[in-house]
C-alpha positions in Angstrom: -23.9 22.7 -9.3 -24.3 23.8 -5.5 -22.0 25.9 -3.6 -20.7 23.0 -2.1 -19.8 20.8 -4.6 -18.4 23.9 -6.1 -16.2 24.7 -2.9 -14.8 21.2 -2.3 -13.7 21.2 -6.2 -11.5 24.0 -5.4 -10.3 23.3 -1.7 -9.4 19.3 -4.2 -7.5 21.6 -6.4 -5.8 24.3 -4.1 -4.8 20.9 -2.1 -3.2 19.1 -5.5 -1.6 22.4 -6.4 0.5 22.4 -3.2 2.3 18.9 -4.5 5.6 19.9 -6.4 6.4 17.8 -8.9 10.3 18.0 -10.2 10.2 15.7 -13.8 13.7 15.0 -15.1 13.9 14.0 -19.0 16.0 14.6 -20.9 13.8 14.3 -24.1 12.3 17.7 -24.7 9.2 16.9 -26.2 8.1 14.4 -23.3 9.6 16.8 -20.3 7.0 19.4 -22.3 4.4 17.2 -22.6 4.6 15.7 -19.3 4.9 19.0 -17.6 1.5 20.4 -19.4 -0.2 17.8 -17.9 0.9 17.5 -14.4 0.5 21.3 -14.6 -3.3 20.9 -14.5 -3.0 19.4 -10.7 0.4 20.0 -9.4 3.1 22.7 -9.5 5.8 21.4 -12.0 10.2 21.7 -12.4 11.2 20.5 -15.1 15.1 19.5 -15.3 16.8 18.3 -18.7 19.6 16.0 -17.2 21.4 14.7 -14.1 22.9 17.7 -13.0 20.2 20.1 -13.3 17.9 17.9 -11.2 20.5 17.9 -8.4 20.2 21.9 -8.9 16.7 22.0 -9.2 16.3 19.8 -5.9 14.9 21.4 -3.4 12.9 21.4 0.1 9.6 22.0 -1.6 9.3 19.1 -4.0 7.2 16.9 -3.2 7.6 13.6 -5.5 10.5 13.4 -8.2 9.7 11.7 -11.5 12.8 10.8 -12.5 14.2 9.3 -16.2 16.6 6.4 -16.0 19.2 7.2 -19.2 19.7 11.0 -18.9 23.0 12.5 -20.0 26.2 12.7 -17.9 24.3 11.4 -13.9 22.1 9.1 -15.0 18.7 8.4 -13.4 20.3 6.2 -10.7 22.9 8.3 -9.9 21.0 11.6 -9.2 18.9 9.0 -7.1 21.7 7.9 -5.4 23.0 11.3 -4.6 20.1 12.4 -3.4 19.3 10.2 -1.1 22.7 10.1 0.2 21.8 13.9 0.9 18.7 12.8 3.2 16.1 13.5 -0.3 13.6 10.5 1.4 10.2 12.0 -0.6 9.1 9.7 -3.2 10.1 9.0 -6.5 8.8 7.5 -9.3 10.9 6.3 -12.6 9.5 6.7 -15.6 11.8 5.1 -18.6 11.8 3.1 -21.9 14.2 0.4 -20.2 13.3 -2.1 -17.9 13.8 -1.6 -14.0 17.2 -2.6 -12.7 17.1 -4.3 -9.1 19.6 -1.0 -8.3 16.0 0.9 -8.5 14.4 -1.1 -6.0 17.0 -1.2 -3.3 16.9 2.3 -3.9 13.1 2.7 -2.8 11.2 3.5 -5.8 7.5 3.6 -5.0 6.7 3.6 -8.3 8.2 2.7 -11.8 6.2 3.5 -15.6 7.1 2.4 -19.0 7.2 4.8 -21.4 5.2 5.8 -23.2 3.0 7.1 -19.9 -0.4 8.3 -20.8 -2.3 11.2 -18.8 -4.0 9.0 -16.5 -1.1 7.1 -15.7 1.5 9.7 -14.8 -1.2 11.6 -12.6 -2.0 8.2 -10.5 1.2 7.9 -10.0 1.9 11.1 -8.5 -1.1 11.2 -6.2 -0.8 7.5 -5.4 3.1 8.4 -3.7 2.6 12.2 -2.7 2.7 12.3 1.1 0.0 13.5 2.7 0.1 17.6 3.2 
C-alpha cells in the first residue's frame, strides 16, 4: 500500500470517529452488540431506557439510534422531548415493531427492523450523519 492510500484510510477514519453515536436499548445484549460495532467507526453512548437517553443527550451527538418500546419514556416520547428541546440532529429508530405514522411526523430519517445486521446499522448512520 502507498503512503497515500495509507493517509486517506486514516484521515476516512479520524473523520468517522468524530460522529457520536447515542444508541438507546433497552435489551442488553443488542445495546452491547450494537455498540461494538458502531465502535469500529464512530464514538458510541449507550443509554438502557428513556430517561437515561434524555441524560445522556448532549451537544456532541451526532445521530441518535433510538428503540421504540423502552421502559418508562418510550422511544417516541424521548423523541418528542427532545425535539421539543431544539435536539434537530438525526435519528434513526431501530425496533421489532412496525413504524407508527407518530415516527414520521416526528422526522425520522431513518427506521430498521430488528434484527439490524452490521452493514445495515453502519449505512444508516453514515447515510443521516450531517456533514462535519
Amino acid at each position: 500500500m502507498n503512503s497515500d492510500s495509507s493517509q486517506a484510510t486514516e484521515r476516512d477514519r479520524d473523520e468517522a470517529w468524530e460522529t457520536t453515536v447515542l444508541l438507546v436499548d433497552d435489551e442488553q445484549h443488542l445495546r452491547e452488540a450494537y455498540a461494538d460495532l458502531l465502535e469500529k467507526r464512530f464514538t458510541v453512548l449507550t443509554a438502557a431506557d428513556g430517561e437515561a437517553a434524555l441524560a445522556a443527550m448532549t451537544d456532541n451527538v451526532d445521530v441518535l439510534l433510538l428503540d421504540r418500546r423502552l421502559p418508562g419514556l418510550d422511544g417516541a416520547d424521548v423523541l418528542d422531548e427532545l425535539r421539543k428541546n431544539g435536539y434537530d440532529r438525526p435519528v434513526v429508530i431501530v425496533s421489532a415493531v412496525d413504524p407508527l405514522l407518530q415516527e414520521i411526523e416526528q422526522h425520522v430519517e431513518e427506521y430498521l427492523f430488528k434484527p439490524v445486521n452490521r452493514d445495515e446499522l453502519i449505512e444508516a448512520v453514515e447515510q443521516v450523519t450531517p456533514p462535519q
